[in-house]
HTML snippet that shows the backbone in 3Dmol.js (N, CA, C, O; Angstrom):
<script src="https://3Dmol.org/build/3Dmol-min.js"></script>
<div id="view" style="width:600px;height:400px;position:relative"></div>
<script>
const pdb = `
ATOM      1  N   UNK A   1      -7.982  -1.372 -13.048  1.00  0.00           N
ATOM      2  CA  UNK A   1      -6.855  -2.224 -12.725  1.00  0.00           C
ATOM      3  C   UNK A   1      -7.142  -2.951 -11.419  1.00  0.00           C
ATOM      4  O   UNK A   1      -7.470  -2.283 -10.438  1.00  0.00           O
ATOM      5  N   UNK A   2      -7.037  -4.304 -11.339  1.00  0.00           N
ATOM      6  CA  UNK A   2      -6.804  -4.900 -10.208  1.00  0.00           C
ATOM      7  C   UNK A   2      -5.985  -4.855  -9.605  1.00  0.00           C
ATOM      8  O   UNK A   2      -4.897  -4.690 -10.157  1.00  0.00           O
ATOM      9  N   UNK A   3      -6.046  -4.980  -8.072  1.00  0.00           N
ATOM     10  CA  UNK A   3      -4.960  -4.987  -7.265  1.00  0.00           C
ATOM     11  C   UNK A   3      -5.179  -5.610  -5.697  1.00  0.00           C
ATOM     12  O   UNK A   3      -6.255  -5.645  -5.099  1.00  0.00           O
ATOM     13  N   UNK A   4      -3.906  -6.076  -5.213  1.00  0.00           N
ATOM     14  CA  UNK A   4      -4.148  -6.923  -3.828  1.00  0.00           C
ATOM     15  C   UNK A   4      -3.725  -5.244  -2.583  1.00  0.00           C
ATOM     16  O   UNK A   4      -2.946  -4.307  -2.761  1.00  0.00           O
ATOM     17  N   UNK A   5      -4.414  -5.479  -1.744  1.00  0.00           N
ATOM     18  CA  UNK A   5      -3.701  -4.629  -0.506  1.00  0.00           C
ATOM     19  C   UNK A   5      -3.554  -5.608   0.793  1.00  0.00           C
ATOM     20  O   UNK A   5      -4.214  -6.488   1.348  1.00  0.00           O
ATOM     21  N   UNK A   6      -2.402  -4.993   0.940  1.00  0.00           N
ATOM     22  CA  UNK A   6      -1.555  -5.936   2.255  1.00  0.00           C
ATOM     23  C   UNK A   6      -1.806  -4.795   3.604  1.00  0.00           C
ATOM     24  O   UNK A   6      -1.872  -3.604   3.300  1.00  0.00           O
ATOM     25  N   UNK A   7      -1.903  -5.073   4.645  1.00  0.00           N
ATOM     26  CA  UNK A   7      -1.221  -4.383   5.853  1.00  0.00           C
ATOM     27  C   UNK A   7      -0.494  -5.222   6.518  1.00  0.00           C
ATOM     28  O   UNK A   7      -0.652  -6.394   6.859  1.00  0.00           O
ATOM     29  N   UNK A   8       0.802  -4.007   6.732  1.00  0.00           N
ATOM     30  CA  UNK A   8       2.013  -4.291   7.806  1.00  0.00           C
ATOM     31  C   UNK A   8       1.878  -4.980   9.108  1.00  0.00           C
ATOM     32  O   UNK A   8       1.230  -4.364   9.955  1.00  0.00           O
ATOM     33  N   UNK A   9       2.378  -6.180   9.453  1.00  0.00           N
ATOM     34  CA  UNK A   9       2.509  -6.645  10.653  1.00  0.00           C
ATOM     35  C   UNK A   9       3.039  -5.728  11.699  1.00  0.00           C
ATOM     36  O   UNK A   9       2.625  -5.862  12.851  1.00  0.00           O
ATOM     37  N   UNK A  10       3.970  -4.752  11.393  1.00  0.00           N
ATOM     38  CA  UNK A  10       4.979  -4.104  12.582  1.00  0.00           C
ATOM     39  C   UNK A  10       4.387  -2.262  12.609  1.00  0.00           C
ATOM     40  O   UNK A  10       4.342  -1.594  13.642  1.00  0.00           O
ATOM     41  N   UNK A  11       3.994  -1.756  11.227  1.00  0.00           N
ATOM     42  CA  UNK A  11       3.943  -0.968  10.989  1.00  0.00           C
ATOM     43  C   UNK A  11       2.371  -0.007  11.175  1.00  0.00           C
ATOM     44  O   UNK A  11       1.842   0.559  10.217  1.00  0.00           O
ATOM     45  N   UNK A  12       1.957   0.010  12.218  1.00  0.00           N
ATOM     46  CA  UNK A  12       0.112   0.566  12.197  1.00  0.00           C
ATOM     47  C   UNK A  12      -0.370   1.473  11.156  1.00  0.00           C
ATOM     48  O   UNK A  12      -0.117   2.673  11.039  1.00  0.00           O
ATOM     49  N   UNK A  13      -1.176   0.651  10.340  1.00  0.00           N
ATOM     50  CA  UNK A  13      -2.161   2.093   9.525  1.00  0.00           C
ATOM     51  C   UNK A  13      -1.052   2.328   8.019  1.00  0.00           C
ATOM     52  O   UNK A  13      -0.968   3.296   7.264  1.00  0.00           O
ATOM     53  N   UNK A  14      -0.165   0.738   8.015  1.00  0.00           N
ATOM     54  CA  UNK A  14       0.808   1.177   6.483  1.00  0.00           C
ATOM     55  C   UNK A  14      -0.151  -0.311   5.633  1.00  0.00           C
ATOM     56  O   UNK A  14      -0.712  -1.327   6.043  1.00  0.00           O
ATOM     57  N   UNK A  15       0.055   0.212   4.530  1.00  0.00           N
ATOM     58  CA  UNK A  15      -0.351  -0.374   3.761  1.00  0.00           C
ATOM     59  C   UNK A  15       0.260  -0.946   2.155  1.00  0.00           C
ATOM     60  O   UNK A  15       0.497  -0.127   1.267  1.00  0.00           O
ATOM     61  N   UNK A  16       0.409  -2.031   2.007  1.00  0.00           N
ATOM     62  CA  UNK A  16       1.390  -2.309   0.988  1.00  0.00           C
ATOM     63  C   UNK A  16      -0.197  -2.357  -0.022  1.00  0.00           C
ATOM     64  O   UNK A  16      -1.144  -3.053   0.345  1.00  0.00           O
ATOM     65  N   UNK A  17      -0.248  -1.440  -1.388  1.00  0.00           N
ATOM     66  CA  UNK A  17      -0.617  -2.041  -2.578  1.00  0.00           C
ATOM     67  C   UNK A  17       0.299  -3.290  -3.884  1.00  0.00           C
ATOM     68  O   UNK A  17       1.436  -2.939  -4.201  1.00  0.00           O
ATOM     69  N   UNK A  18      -0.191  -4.483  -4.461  1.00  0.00           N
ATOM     70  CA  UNK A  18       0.654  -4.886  -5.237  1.00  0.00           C
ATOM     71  C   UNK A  18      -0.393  -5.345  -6.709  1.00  0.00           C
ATOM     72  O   UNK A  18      -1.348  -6.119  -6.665  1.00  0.00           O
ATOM     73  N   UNK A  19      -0.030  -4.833  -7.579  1.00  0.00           N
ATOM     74  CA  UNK A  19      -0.363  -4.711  -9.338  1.00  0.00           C
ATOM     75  C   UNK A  19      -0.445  -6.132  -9.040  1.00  0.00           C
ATOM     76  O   UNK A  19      -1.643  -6.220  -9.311  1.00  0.00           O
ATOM     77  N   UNK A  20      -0.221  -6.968  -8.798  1.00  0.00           N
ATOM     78  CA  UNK A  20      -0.450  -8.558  -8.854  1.00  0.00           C
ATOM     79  C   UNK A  20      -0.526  -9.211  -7.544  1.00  0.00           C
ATOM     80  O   UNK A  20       0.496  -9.083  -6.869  1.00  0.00           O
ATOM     81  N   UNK A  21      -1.464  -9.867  -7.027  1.00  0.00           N
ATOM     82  CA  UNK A  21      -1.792 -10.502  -5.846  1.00  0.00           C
ATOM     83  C   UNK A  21      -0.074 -11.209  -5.504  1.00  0.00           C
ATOM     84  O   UNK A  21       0.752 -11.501  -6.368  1.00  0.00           O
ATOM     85  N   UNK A  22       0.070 -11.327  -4.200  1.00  0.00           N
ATOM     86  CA  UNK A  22       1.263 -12.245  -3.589  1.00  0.00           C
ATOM     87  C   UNK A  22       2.432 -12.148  -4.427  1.00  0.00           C
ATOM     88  O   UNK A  22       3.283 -13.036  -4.393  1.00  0.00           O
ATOM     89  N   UNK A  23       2.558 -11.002  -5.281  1.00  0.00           N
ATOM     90  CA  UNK A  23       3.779 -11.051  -6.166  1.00  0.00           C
ATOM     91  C   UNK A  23       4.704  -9.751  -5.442  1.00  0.00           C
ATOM     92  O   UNK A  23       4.840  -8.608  -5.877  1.00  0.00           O
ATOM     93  N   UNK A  24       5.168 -10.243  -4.428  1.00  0.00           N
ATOM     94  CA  UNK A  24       6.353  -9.201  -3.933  1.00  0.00           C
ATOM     95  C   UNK A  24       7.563  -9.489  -4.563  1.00  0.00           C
ATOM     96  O   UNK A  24       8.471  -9.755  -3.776  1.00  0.00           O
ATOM     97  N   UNK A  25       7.927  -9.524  -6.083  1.00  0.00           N
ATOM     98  CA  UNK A  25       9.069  -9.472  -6.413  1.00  0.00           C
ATOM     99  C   UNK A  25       9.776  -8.378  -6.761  1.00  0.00           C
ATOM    100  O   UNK A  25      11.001  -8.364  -6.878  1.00  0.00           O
ATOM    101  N   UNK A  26       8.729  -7.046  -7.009  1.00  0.00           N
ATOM    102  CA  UNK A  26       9.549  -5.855  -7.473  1.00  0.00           C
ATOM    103  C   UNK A  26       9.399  -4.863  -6.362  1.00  0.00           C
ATOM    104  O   UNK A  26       9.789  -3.718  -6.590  1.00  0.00           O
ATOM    105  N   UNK A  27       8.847  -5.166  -5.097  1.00  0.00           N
ATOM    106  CA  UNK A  27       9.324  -4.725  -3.869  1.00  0.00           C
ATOM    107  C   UNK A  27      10.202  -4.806  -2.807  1.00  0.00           C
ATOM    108  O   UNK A  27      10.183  -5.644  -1.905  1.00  0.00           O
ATOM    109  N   UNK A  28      11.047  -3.802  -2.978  1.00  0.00           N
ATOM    110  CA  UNK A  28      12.537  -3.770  -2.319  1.00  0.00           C
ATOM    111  C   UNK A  28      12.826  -4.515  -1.459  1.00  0.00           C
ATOM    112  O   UNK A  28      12.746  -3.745  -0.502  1.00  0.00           O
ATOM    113  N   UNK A  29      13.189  -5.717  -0.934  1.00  0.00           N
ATOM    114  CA  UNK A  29      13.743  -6.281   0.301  1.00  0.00           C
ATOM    115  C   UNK A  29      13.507  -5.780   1.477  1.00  0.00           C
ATOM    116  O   UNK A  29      12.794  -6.165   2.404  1.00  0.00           O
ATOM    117  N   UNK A  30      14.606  -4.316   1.252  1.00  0.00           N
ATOM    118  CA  UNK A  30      14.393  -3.141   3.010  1.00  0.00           C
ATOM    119  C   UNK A  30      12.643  -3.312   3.139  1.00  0.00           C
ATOM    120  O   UNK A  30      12.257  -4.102   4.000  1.00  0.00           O
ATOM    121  N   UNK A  31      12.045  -2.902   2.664  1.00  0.00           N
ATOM    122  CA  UNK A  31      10.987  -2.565   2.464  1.00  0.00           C
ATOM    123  C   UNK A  31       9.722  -3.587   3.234  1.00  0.00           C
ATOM    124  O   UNK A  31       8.959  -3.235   4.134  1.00  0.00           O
ATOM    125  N   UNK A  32       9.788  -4.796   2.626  1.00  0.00           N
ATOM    126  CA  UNK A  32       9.783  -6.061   2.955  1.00  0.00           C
ATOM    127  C   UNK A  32       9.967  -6.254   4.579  1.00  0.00           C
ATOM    128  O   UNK A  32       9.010  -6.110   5.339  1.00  0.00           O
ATOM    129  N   UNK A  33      10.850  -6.480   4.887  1.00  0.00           N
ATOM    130  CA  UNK A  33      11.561  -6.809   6.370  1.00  0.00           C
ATOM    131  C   UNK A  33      11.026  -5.069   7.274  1.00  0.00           C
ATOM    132  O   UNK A  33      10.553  -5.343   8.377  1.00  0.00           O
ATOM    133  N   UNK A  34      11.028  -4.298   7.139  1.00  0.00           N
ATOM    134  CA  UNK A  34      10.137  -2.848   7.566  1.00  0.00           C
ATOM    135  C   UNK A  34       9.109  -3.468   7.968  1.00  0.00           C
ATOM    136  O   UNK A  34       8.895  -3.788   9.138  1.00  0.00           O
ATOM    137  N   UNK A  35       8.228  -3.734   6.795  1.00  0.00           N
ATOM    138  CA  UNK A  35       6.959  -4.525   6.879  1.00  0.00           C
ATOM    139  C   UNK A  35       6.387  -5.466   7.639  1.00  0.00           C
ATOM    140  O   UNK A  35       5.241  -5.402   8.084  1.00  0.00           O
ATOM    141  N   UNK A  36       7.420  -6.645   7.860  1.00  0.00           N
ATOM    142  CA  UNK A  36       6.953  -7.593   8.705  1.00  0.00           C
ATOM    143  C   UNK A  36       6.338  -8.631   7.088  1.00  0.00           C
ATOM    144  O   UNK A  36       6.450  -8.449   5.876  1.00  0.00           O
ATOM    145  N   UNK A  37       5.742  -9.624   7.892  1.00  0.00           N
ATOM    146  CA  UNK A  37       5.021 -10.793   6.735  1.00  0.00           C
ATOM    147  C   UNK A  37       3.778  -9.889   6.326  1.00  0.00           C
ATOM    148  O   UNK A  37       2.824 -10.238   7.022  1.00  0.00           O
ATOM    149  N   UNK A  38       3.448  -8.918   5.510  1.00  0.00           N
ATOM    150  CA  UNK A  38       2.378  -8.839   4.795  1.00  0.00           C
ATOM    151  C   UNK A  38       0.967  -9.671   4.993  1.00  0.00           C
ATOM    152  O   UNK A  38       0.904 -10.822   4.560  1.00  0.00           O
ATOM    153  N   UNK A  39      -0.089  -9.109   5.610  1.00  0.00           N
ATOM    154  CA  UNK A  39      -1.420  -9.312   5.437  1.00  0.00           C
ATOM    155  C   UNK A  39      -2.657  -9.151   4.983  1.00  0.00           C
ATOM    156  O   UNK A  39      -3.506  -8.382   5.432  1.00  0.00           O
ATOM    157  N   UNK A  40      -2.774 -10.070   3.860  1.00  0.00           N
ATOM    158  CA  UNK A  40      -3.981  -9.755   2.715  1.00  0.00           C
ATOM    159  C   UNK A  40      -5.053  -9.307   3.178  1.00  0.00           C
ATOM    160  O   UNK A  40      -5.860 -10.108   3.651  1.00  0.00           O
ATOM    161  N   UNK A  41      -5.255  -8.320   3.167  1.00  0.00           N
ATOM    162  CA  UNK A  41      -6.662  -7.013   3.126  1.00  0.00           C
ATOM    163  C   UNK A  41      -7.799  -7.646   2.249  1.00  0.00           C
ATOM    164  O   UNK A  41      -8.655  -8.508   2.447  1.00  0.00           O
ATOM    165  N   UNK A  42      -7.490  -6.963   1.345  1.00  0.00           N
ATOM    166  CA  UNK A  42      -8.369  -7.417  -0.076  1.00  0.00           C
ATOM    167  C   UNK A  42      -8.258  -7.298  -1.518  1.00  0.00           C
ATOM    168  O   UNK A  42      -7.186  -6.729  -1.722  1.00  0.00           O
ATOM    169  N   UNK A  43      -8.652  -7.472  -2.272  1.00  0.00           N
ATOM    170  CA  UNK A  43      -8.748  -7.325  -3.760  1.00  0.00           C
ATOM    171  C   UNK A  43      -9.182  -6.315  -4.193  1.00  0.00           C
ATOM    172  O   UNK A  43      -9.436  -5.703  -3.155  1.00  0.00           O
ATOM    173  N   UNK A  44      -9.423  -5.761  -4.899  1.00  0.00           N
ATOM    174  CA  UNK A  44      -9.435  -3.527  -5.581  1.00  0.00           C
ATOM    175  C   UNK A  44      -9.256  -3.858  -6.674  1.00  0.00           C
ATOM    176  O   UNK A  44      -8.247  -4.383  -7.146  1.00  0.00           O
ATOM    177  N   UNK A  45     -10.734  -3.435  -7.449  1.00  0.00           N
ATOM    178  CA  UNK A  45     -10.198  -2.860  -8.660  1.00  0.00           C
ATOM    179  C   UNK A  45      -9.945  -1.307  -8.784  1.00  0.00           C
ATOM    180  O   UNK A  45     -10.640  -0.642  -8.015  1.00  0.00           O
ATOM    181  N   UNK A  46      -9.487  -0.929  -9.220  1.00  0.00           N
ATOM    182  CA  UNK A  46      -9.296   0.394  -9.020  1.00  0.00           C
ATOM    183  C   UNK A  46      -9.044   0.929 -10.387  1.00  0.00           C
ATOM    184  O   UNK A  46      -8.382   0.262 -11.183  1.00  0.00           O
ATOM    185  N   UNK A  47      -9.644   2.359 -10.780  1.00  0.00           N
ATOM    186  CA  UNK A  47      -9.662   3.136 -11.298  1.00  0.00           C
ATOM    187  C   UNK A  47      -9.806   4.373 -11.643  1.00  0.00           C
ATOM    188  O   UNK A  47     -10.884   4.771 -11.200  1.00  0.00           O
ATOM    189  N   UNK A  48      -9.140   5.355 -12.337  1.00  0.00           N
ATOM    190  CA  UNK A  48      -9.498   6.717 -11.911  1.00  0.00           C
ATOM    191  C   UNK A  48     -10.270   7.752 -11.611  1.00  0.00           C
ATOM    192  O   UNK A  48     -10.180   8.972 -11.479  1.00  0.00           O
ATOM    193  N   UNK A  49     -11.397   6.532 -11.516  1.00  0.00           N
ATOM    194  CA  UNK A  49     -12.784   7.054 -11.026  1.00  0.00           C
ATOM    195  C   UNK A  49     -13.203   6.868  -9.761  1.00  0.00           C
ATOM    196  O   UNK A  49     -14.208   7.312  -9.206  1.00  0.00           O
ATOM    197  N   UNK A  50     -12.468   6.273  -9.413  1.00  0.00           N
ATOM    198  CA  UNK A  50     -12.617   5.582  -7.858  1.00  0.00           C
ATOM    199  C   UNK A  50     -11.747   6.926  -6.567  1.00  0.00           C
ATOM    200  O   UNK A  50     -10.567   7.270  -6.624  1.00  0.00           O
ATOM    201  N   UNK A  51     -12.325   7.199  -5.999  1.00  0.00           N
ATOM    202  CA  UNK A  51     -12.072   7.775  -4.507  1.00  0.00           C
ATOM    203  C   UNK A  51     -11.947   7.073  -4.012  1.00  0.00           C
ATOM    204  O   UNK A  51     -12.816   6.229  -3.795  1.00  0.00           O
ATOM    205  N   UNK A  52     -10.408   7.044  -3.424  1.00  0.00           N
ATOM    206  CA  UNK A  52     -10.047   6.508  -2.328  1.00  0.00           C
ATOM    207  C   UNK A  52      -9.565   7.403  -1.175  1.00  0.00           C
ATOM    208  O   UNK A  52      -8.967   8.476  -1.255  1.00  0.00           O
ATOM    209  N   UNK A  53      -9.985   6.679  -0.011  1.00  0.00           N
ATOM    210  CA  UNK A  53     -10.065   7.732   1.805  1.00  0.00           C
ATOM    211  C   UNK A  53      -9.099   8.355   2.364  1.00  0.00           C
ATOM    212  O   UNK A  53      -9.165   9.304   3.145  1.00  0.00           O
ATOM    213  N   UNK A  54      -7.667   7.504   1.728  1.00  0.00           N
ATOM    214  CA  UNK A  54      -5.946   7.943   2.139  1.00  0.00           C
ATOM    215  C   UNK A  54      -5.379   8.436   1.073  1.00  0.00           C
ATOM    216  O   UNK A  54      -4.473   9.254   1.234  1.00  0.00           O
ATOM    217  N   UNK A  55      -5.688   8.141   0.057  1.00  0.00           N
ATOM    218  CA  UNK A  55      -4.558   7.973  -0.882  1.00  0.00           C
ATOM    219  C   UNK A  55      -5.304   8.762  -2.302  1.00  0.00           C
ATOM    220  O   UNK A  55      -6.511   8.679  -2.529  1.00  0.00           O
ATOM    221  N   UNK A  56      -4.227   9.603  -3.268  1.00  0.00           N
ATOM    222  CA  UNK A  56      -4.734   9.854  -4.606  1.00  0.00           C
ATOM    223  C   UNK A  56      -4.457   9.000  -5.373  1.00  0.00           C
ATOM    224  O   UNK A  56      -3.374   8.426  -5.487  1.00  0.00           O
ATOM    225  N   UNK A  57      -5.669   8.800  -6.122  1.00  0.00           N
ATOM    226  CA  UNK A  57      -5.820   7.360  -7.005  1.00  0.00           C
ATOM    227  C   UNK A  57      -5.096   7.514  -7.994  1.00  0.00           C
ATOM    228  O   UNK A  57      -4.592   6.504  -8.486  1.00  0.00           O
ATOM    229  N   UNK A  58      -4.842   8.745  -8.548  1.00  0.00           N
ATOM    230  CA  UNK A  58      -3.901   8.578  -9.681  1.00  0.00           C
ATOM    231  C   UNK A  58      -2.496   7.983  -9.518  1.00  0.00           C
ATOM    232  O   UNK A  58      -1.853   7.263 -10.282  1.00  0.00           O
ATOM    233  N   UNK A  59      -2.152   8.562  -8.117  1.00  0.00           N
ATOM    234  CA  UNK A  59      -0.363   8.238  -7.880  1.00  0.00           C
ATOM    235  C   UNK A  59      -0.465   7.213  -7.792  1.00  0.00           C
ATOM    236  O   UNK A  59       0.147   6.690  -8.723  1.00  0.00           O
ATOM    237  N   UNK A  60      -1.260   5.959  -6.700  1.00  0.00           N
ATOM    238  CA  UNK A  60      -1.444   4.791  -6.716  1.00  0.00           C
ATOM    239  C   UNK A  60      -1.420   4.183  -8.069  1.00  0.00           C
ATOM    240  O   UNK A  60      -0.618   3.249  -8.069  1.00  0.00           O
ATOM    241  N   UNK A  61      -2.107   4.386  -9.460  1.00  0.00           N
ATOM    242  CA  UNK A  61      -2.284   4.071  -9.951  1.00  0.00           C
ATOM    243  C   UNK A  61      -1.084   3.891 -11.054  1.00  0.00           C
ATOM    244  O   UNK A  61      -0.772   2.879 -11.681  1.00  0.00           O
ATOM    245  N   UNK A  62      -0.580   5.054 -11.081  1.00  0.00           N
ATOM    246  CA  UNK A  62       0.673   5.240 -11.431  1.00  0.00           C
ATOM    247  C   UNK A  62       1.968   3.972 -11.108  1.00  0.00           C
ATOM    248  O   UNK A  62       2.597   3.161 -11.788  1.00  0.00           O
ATOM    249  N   UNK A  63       1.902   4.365  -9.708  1.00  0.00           N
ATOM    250  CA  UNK A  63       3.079   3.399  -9.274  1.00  0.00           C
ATOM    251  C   UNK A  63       2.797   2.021  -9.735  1.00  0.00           C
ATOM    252  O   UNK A  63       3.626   1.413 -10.412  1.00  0.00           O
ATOM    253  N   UNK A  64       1.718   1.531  -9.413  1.00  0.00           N
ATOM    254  CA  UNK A  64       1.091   0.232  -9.750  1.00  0.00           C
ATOM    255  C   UNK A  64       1.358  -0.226 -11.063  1.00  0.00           C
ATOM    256  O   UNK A  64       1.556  -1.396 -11.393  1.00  0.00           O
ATOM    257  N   UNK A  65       1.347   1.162 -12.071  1.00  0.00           N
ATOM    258  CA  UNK A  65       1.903   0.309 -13.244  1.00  0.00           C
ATOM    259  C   UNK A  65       3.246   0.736 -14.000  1.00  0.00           C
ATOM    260  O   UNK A  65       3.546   0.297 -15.110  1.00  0.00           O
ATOM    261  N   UNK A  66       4.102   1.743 -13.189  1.00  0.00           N
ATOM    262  CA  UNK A  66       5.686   1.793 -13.343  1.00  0.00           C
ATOM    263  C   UNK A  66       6.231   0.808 -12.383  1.00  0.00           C
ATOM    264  O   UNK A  66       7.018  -0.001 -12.876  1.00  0.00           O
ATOM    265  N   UNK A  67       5.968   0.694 -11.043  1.00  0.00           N
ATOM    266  CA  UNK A  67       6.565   0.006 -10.024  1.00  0.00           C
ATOM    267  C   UNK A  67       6.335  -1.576  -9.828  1.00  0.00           C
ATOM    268  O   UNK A  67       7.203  -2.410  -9.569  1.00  0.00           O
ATOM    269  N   UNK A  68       4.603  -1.841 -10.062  1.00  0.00           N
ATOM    270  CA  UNK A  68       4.399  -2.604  -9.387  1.00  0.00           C
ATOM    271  C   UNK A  68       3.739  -3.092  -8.199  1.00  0.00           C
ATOM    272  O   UNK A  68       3.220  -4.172  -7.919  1.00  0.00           O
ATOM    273  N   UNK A  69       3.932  -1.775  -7.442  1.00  0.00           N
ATOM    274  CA  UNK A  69       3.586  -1.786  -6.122  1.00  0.00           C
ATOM    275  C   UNK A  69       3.781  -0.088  -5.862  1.00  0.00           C
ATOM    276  O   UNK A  69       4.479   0.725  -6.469  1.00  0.00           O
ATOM    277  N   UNK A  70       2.529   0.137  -4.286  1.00  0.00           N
ATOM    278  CA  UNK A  70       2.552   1.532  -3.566  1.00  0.00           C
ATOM    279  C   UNK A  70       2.691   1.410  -2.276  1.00  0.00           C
ATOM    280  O   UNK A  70       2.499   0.287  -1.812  1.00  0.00           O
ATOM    281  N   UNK A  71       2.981   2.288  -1.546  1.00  0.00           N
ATOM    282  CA  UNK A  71       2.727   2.333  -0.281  1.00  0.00           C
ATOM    283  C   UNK A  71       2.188   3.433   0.367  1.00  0.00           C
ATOM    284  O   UNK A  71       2.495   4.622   0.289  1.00  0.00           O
ATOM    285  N   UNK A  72       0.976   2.621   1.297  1.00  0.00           N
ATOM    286  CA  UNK A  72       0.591   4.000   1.961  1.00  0.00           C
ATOM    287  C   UNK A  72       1.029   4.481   3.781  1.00  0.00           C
ATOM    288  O   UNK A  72       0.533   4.126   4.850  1.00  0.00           O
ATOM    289  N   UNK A  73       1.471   4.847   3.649  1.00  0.00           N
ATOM    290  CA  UNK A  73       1.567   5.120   5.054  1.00  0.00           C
ATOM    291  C   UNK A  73       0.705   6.312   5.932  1.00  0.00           C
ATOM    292  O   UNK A  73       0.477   7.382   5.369  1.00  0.00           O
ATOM    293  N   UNK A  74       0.156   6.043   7.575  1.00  0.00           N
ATOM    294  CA  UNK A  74      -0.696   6.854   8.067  1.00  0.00           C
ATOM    295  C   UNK A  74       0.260   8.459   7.823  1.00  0.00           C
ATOM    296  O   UNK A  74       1.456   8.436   7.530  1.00  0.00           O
ATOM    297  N   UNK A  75      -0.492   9.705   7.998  1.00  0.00           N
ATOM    298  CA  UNK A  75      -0.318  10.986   8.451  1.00  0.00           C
ATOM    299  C   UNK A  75       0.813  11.000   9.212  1.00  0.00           C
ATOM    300  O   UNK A  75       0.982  10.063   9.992  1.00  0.00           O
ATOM    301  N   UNK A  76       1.913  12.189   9.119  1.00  0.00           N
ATOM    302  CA  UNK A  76       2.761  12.220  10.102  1.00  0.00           C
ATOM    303  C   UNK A  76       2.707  12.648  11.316  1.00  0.00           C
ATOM    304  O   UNK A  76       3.642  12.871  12.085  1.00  0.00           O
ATOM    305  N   UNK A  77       1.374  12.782  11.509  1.00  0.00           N
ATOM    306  CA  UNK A  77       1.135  12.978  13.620  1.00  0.00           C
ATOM    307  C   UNK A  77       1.143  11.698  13.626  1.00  0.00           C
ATOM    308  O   UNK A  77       2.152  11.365  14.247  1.00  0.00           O
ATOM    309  N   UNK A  78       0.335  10.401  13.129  1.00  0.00           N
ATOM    310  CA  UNK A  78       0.141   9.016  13.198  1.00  0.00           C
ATOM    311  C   UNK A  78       1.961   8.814  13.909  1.00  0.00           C
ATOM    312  O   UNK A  78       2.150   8.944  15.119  1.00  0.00           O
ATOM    313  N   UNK A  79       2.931   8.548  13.095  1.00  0.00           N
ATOM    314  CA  UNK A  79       3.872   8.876  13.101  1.00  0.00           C
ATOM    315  C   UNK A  79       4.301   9.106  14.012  1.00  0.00           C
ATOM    316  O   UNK A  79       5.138   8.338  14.485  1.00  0.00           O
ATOM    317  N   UNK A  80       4.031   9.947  14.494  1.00  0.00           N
ATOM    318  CA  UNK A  80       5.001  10.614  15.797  1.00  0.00           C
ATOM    319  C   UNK A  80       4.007  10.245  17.158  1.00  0.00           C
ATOM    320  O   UNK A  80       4.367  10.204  18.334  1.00  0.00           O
ATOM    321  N   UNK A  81       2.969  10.053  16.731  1.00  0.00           N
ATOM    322  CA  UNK A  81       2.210   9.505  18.098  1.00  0.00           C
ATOM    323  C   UNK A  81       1.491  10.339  18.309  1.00  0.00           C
ATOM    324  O   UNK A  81       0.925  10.245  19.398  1.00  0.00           O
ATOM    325  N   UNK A  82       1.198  11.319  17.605  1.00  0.00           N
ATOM    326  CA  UNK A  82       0.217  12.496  18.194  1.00  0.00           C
ATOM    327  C   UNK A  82      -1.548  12.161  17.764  1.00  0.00           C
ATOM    328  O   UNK A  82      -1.717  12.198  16.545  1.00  0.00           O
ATOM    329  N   UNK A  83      -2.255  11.990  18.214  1.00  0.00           N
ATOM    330  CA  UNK A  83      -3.955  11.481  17.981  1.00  0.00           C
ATOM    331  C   UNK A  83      -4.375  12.742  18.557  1.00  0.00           C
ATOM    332  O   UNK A  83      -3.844  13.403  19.449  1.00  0.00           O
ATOM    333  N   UNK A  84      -5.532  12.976  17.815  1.00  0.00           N
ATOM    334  CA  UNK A  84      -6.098  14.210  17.596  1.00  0.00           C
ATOM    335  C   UNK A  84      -8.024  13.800  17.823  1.00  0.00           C
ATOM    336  O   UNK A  84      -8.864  14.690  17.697  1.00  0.00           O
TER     337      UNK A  84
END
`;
const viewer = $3Dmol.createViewer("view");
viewer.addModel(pdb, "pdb");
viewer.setStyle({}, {cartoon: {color: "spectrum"}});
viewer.zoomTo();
viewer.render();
</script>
């Protein structure tokens, strides 16, 4: 499956996946404005063969084709500010 990845203007280390390049229509508004204007990363094909470094490829993969779209967000020390 192809797919676009965005990172957050406001948000460090979040990452918007979307099942269709520049198509934020079935991603929530709140969500959206959280975000800031979205910045195109890159293009992914992705499949369940693929290892990915943050994220399990299946759930991604999943959402991508119930939702539309995933999100990844950093670790919750990231989060709270704690670096290790």
């Amino acid at each position: 499956m192809q797919c676009a990845i965005y990172k957050s203007r406001r948000k460090r280390d979040t990452y918007l996946y979307l099942a269709a390049r520049d198509d934020f229509s079935r991603v929530p508004d709140t969500l959206l404005t959280l975000l800031g204007q979205p910045i195109h990363v890159m293009d992914l094909d992705l499949s369940p063969e693929r290892k990915l470094a943050q994220e399990n490829t299946a759930e991604v993969l999943r959402n991508l084709q119930e939702r539309g779209w995933h999100l990844q967000m950093p670790g919750q020390d990231e989060w709270l500010g704690i670096r290790h």
